[in-house]
C-alpha positions in Angstrom: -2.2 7.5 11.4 -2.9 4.1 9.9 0.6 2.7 10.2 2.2 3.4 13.0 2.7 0.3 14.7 6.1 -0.8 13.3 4.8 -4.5 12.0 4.5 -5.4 8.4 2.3 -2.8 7.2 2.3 -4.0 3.4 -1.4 -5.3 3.2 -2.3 -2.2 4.9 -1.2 -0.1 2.4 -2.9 -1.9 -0.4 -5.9 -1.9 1.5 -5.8 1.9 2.1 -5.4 2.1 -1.9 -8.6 0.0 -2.6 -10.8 2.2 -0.1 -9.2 5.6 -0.9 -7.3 5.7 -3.9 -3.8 5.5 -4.9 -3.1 9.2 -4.4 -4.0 8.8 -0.8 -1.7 5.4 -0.5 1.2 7.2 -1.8 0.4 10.0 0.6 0.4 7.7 3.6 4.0 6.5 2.2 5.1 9.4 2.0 5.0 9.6 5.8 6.2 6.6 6.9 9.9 6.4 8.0 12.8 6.0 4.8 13.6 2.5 5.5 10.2 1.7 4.8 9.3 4.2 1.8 10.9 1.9 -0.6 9.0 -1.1 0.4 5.7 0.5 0.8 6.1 2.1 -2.8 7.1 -1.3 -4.4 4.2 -3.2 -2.4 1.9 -0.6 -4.2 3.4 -0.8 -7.4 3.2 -4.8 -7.4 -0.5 -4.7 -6.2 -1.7 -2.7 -8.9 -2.0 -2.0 -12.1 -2.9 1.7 -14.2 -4.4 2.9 -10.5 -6.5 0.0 -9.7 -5.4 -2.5 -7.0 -5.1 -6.0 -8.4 -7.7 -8.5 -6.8 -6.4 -11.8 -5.5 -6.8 -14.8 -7.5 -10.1 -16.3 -5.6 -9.3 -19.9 -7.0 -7.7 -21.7 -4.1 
């Protein structure tokens, strides 16, 4: 499983919905322990918008 190690898995999560989809993001939530369900699902809901995951702003 992609996010077992217990550390801040947010970025993974995102990342998982650019290379596979949103469906299989939510999935991987799904498994994940309850105190971090809600998290996870409002990291995904932040970091994207009508199924596509928001790119960073590349102007630094």
């Amino acid at each position: 499983m992609l996010l077992e190690q217990g550390l801040d898995n947010s970025n993974l999560i995102v990342a998982l919905a650019a290379l596979d989809g949103i469906e299989a993001a939510e999935r991987e939530i799904e498994r994940q322990p309850a105190r971090d369900k809600e998290r996870l699902s409002a990291v995904l809901r932040r970091d994207t918008d009508g199924g596509n995951v928001n790119r960073p702003d590349s102007a630094g």
